[in-house]
N, C-alpha and C positions, 0 to 999 in steps of 0.2 A: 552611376547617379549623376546627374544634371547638376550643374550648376545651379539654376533655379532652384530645386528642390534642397538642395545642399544650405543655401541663403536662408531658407524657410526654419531647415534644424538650427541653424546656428542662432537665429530671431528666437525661435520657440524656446535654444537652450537657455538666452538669455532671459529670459523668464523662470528657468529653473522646471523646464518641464520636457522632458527626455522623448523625444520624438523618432518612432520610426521611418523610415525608406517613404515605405507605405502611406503613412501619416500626413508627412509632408509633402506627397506626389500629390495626394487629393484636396491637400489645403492649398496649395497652389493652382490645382485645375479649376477649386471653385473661386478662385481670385480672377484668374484667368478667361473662363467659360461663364462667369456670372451663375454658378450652377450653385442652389442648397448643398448642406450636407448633412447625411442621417449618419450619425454613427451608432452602432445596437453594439450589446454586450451584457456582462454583469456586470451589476451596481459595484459602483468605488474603483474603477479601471482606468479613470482618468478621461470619458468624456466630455464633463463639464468643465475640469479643467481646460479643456483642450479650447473652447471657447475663452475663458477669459484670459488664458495664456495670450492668443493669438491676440486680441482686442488691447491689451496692453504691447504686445511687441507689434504692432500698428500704430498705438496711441490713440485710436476710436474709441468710443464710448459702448457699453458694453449693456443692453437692453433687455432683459431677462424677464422669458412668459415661465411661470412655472405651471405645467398643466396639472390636474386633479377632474374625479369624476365629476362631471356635472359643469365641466366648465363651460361656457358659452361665447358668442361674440361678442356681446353686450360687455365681459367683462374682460375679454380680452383685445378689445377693437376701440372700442367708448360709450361714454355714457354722458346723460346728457345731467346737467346740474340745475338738478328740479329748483333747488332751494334759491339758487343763484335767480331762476327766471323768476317765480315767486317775488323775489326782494324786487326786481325789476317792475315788474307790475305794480307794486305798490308804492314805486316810487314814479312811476308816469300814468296814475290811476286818471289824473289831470288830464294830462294829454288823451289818454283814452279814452274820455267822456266826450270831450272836444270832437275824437273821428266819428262817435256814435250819436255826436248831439240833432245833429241834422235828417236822424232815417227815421223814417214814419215808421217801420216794423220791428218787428225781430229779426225777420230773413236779414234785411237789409242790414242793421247792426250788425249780424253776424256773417256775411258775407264783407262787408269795412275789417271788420278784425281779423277775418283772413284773409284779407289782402296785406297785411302788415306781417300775418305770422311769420315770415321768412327774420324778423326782426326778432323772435325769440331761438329760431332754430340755424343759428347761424353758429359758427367758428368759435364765437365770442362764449357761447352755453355752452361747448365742447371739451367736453375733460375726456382728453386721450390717454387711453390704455398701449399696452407695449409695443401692440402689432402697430398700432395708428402714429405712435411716437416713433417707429422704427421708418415707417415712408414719410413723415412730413418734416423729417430733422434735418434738420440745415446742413449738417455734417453726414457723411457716411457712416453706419454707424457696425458695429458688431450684434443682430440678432439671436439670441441663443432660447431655443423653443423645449425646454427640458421635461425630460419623459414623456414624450409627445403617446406611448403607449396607454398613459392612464386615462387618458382622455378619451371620453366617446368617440363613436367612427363620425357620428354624427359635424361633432368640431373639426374632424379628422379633413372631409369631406369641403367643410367653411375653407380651412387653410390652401384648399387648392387653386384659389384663385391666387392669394396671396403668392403663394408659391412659384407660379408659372409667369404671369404677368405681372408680381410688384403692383398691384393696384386692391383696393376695397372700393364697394359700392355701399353710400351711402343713403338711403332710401330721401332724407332731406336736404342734402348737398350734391347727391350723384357721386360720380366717380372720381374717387380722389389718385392722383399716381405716383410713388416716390420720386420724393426730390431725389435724390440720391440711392442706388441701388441696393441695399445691405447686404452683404456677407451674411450670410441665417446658416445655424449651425440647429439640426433636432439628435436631441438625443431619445434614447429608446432600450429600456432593460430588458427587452423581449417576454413583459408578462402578456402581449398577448401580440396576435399576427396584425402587421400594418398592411393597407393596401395596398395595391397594385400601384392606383391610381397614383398613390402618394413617392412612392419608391421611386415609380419612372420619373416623378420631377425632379431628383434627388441624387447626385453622386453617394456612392457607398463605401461605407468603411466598418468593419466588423473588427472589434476592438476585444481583445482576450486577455488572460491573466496575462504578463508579461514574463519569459521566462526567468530562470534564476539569476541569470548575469545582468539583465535587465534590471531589477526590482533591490539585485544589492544595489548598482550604481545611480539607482532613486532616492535609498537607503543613503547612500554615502551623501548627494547633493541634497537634501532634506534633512537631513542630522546627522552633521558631520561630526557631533561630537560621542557619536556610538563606538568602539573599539571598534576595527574591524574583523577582530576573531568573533568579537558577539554580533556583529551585522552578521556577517557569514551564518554562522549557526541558526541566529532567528529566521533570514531567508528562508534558508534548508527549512527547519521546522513546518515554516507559514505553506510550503510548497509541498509537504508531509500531508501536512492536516488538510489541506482542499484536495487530497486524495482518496480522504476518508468520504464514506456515504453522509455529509453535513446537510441540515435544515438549510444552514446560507455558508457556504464558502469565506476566510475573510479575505477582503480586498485590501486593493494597495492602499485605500488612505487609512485602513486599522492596521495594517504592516509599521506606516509612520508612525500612527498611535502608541501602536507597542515600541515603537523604536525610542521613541522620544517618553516612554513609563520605564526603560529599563535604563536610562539615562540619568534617570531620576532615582532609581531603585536600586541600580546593580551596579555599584561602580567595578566592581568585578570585570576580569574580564574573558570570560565566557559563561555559559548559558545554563544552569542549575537545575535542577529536578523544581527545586521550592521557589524558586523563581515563577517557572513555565505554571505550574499550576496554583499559584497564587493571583497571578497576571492574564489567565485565558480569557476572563470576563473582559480585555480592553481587545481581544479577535473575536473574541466566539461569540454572540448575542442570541443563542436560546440554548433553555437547560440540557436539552436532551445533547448539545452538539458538546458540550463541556462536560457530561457525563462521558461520553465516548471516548474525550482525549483523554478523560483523566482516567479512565477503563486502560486504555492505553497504557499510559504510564504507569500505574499500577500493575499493570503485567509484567512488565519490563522489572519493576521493583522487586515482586515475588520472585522471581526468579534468580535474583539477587545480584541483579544489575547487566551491565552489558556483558558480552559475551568479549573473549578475548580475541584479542584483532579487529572489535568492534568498535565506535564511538558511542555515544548515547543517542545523535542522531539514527544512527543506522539503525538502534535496536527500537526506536520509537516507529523508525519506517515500516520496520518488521511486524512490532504487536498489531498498528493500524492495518494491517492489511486481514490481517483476522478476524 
């Protein structure tokens, strides 16, 4: 491991956000290369984190598009503030009689007031959205472009100018170019395939559940106040149950969730039958997936508990696989 990259985990740890090899090679290249970065994975893995980790262990400011269907330029580039020109017009309605006093027609009037329009469609009417905040800010900043998946190919397609040359085109200003070149981090749940086009402008990083030694020592720096015989055991469990056939797997930040509800609940120290399935609803969010685990443990039950030489992890390992 480089030195560089070494510098990279130890900033990121200082934020409290556990970075791999991996992790920090590519957070470095695109520091380095001026390059995006897409990270894909499942939801709650620590991609978004992974942006405003970085944005704080920098000290930059931290500029967040969140996509959704239907989203457009207009609302993620700028928009102009109708209301604002409006108010401006009627307060130099004066002045505008004054440029239209002297024309014999209507053309003519109306060719005077377009020679002025640059006077409504300037800088000044310009309410800037994320992407347009992210190139014209004074500071360099942290762009984070989140689930860039949900969003039509259509927008998909918009951001590739952004992406490659750091510039938008603005149909009444022209082409504007960052001040300063941002750091853009997209993230991506893989519900559907990104382009080509987009990938290639794009360092890659494909972000997975973290293994077990991983997600305790998450565990440990995230609530430190968990026993660690009940961190342990909850891991093990969280890494049981995403083996099961689940509607949604749970992720690292409902691992925290639960770490930081048995905290609250179990001052015990380890992990109880009446516990786990009083507590599934803060991992599990749909019914069919908290039927299963509790199918689960109810097998385990009937049979009148673990097997000898067994723990109750193991025998929960067991029923799930059935």
């Amino acid at each position: 491991m480089s030195q560089a990259t070494d510098t990279i985990k130890q900033k990121l740890a200082a934020q409290q956000y556990i970075a791999s090899t991996e992790i920090a090679t590519v957070v470095y290249l695109a520091e380095e290369l001026g390059k995006p970065v897409l990270c894909e994975g499942p939801a709650g893995v620590g991609k978004t984190e992974l942006s405003k980790s970085w944005a704080k262990a920098t000290g930059r400011r931290l500029i967040r598009l969140q996509c959704y269907e239907g989203l457009d330029e207009t609302k993620a580039l700028y928009e102009w503030e109708y209301a604002k020109q409006m108010l401006y017009t009627q307060l130099l309605r004066d002045k505008l009689n004054d440029v239209v006093s002297k024309t014999a027609t209507l053309r003519e009037a109306a060719d005077k007031i377009a020679a002025e329009e640059d006077v409504f469609f300037s800088e000044r009417f310009l309410l800037p959205r994320p992407l347009l905040q992210a190139l014209t800010s004074d500071e360099s900043v942290v762009l984070l472009i989140d689930e860039i998946d949900r969003a039509d190919v259509e927008f998909e397609a918009f951001l590739l100018e952004v992406l490659s040359d750091f510039q938008v085109s603005i149909p009444e200003l022209g082409t504007i170019v960052a001040k300063h070149q941002p750091t853009v981090l997209l993230t991506s749940n893989n519900t559907r395939e990104l382009s080509e086009a987009l990938k290639r402008r794009c360092l890659y990083i494909f972000m997975d559940y973290p293994s077990v030694e991983a997600e305790l020592n998450i565990v440990k720096l995230k609530v430190p106040q968990l026993a660690p015989k009940l961190a342990q055991e909850m891991v093990d469990l969280i890494h049981q149950l995403r083996g099961l056939d689940l509607k949604k797997s749970p992720s690292v930040s409902e691992t925290l969730d639960w770490a930081r509800a048995l905290v609250k609940l179990n001052p015990g120290k380890s992990l109880d039958n009446a516990t786990i399935e009083t507590t599934l609803s803060v991992i599990l969010k749909h019914e069919t997936d908290i039927i299963k685990a509790k199918r689960a443990l109810s097998k385990r039950g009937a049979n009148g508990g673990a097997k000898k030489g067994t723990d109750d992890l193991d025998m929960f390992r067991y029923t799930g696989r059935n």
